[in-house]
N, C-alpha and C positions, 0 to 999 in steps of 0.2 A: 767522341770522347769529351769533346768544349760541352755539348749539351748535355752530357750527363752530369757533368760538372757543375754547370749553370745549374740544371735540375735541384742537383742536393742540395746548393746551396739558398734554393731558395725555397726550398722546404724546411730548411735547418729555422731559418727567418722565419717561415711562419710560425715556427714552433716559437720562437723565440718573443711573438708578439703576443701567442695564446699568455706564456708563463707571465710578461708585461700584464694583459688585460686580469688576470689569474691577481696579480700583487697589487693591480691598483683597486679589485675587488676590493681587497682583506684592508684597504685601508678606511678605518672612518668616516663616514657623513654625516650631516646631520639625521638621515633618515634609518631607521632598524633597516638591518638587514642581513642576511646567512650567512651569504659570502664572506661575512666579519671573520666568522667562525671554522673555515675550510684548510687553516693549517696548526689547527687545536689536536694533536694527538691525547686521548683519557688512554690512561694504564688500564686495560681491561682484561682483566684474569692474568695480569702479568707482561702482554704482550700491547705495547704501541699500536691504538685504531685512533683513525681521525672519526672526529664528533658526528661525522655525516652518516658514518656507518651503526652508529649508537642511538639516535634521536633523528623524531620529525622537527621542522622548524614552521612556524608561524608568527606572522609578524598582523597581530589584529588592531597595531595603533602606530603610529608615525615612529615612537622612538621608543616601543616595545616588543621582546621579541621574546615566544612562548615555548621552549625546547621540551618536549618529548620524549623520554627514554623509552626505546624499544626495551629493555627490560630493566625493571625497578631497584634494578639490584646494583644498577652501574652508574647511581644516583647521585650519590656521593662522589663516589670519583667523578662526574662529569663536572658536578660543585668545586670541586678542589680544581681541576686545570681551568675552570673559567673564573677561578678565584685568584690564581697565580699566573693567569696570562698576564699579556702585558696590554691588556686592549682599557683595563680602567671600570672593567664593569661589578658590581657586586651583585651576582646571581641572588634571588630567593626563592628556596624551595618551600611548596605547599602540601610538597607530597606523593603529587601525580603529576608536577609538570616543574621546571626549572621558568623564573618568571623573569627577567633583565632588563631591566628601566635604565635607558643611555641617557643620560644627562645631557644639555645644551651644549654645544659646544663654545669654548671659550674663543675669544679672539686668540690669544696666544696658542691655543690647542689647534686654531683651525690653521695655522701658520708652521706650526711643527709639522701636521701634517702633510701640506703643502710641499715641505722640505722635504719630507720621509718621499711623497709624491716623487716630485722631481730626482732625488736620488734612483728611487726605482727607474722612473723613465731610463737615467743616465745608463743605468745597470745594462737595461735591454737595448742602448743604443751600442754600446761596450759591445755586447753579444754579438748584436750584427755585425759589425764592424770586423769582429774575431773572424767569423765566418766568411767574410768577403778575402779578410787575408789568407784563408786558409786555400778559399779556391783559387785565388790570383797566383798563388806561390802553387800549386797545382797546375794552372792551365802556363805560369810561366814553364814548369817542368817538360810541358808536353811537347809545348815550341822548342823548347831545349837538344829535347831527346829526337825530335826532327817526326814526332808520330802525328803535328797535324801543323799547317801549315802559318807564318807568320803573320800573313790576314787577316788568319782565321783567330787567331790568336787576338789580335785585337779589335777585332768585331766582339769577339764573347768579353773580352775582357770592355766593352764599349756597353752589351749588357748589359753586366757584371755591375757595373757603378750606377747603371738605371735601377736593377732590381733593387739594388741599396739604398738609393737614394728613397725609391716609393715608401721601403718599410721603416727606414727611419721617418719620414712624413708621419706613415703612421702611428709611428710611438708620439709624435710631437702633436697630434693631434687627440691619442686619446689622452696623454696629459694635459691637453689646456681643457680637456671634458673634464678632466678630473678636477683642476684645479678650480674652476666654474663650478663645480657642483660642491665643492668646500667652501668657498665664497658666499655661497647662498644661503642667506641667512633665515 
């Protein structure tokens, strides 16, 4: 029961690091990149698709990136949500391809980001956290109810704070990647 317990919860973490790596993708660097663009939903015949499913992407210059509509008709609308995102960029279309020239970033912009950074990180250290009380207040249950034994209880629960501790390491480690690759000018 303790290792199923341990199990989930440290499955829940890993999920929880993907959605982390997932957020500190969509944020800004100096260099083009897709991932900017992975929680861009275009109105498409009515119904919410993310831009992944709409277009190829190509990045053929450091801080240019060339979007592709699989069909031409979804042109427009991919123009309008990358025009009303909030990422800063002013799409140009030529036609056959959506063209997005990212500007320098600013010291003050690479500082916001930085923050936006570190909030996310805090977000997914939150997550974990939730997760470890979820199972502690579980495995204390179990000791409770007498279905496994007091030890035992605190050996998993002696886990428990290991496997937390690694996955927060790991949030704090892909934030100072992150924040290192904001820095780099």
């Amino acid at each position: 029961m303790l290792d199923e317990t341990l199990l989930e919860a440290e499955e829940k973490m890993e999920k929880a690091i993907e959605v982390a790596k997932e957020d500190f993708a969509s944020i800004r660097t100096g260099r083009a990149n897709p991932a900017l663009f992975t929680k861009l939903l275009v109105d498409y015949y009515g119904s919410p698709t993310p831009l992944q499913q709409l277009a190829s992407f190509q990045t053929p210059e450091a801080r240019t990136i060339l979007i592709t509509p699989f069909d031409k008709s979804a042109m427009h609308e991919i123009e309008k949500t990358l025009r009303d995102s909030n990422l800063g960029v002013n799409p140009n279309n030529d036609g056959g391809v959506i063209r997005i020239n990212l500007p320098e970033l600013t010291e003050e912009r690479r500082r916001e980001y930085i923050k936006l950074a570190r909030h996310k990180g805090e977000e997914a250290k939150v997550s974990i956290r939730n997760i470890r009380r979820k199972a502690k207040e579980e495995m204390d249950r179990l000791v409770k109810d007498g279905e496994v034994g007091e030890d035992d209880g605190v050996r998993a629960e002696k886990e428990l704070e290991t496997v937390t501790k690694k996955y927060v390491d790991t949030v704090d480690s892909l934030l100072k990647h992150k924040e290192a690759e904001l820095l780099d000018v």
